[in-house]
C-alpha positions in Angstrom: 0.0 0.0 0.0 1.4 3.7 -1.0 1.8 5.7 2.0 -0.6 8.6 0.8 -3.1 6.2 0.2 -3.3 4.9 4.3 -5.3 7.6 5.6 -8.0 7.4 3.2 -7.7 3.3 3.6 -8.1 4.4 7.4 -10.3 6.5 7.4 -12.8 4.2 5.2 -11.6 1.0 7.7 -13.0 3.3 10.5 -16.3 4.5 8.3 -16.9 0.7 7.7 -16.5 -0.7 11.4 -18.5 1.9 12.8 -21.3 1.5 10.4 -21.7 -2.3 10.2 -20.1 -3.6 13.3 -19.2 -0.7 15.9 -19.4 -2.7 19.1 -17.4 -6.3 17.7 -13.9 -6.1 18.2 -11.2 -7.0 15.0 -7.5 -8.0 15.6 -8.4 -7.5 19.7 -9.3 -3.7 19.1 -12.5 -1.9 19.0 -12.9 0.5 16.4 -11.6 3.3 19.0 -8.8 1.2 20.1 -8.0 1.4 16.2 -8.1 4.8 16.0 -6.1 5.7 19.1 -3.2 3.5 17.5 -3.5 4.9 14.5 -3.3 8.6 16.2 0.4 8.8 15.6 -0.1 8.8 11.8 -2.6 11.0 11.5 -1.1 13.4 13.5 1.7 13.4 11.3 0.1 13.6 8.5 -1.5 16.6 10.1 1.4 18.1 11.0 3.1 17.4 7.4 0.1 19.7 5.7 0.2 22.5 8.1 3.9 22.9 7.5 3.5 22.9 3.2 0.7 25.2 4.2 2.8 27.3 6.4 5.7 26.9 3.6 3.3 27.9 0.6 2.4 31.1 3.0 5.8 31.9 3.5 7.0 31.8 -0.1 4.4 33.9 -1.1 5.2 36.7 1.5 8.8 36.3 0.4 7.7 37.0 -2.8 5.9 40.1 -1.9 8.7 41.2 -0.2 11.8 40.8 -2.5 9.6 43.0 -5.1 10.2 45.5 -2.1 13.5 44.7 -1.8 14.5 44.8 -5.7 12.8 48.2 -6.0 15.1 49.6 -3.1 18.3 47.8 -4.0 17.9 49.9 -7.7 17.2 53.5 -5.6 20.5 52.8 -3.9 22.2 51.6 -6.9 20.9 55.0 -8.8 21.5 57.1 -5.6 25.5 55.5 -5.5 25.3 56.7 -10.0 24.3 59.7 -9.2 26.3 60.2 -5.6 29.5 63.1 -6.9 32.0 61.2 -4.1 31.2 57.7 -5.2 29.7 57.5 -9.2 30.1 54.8 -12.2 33.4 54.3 -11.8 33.9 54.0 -7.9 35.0 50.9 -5.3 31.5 51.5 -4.2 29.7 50.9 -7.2 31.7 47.9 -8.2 31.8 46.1 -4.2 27.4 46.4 -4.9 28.4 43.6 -7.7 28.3 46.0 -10.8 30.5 46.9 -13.4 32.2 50.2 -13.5 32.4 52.2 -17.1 36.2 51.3 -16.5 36.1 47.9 -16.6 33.3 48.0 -19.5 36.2 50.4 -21.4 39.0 47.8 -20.5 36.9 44.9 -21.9 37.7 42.9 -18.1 34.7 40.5 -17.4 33.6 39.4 -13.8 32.3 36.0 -13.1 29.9 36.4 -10.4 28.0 33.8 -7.7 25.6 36.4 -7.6 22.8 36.9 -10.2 22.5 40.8 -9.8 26.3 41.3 -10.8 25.6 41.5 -14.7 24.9 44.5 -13.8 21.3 44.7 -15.3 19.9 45.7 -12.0 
């Protein structure tokens, strides 16, 4: 039997006792004493869904966020272009994973772990 199929086997097994023979006992338990045992698994099973629900939640709100998060990253990206001490061609601008107009010039090409350093924002 395939594990996501158990509860539904279980919860029919329980369905069935209680409908056509709730007070005879089967392998020495009463249908309660079944479901008691069986507790464990369902719980889990339980628990399992509320965590993928809690997940799902979480991604979205993550989502949400980082649009936040990209739309500030390019204001201080703009603000460190437009800064007179700092500019296109500064430490600054090239440590926030970017090229300078320098290294553009000079034909030099970064290979970056991160996927904002190409520099397209």
């Amino acid at each position: 039997m395939i594990n996501r199929n158990i509860q539904k086997r279980l919860n029919a097994t329980i369905e069935a006792l209680r409908q056509f023979a709730p007070n005879e006992t089967f392998a020495s338990m009463t249908v309660d004493q079944l479901m008691e045992k069986t507790r464990p698994s369902t719980e889990a099973r339980k628990a399992i869904e509320s965590a993928n629900r809690a997940r799902s939640g979480g991604i979205a709100e993550r989502k949400m966020a980082d649009i936040e998060t990209r739309k500030l990253l390019k204001r201080v990206r703009y603000a460190v272009l437009a800064n007179p001490n700092h500019g296109p061609n500064s430490p600054l601008y090239r440590a926030l994973g970017y090229r300078t107009d320098e290294d553009r010039d000079s034909g030099l090409t970064f290979k970056s772990d991160s996927p904002d350093a190409s520099g397209t924002g």
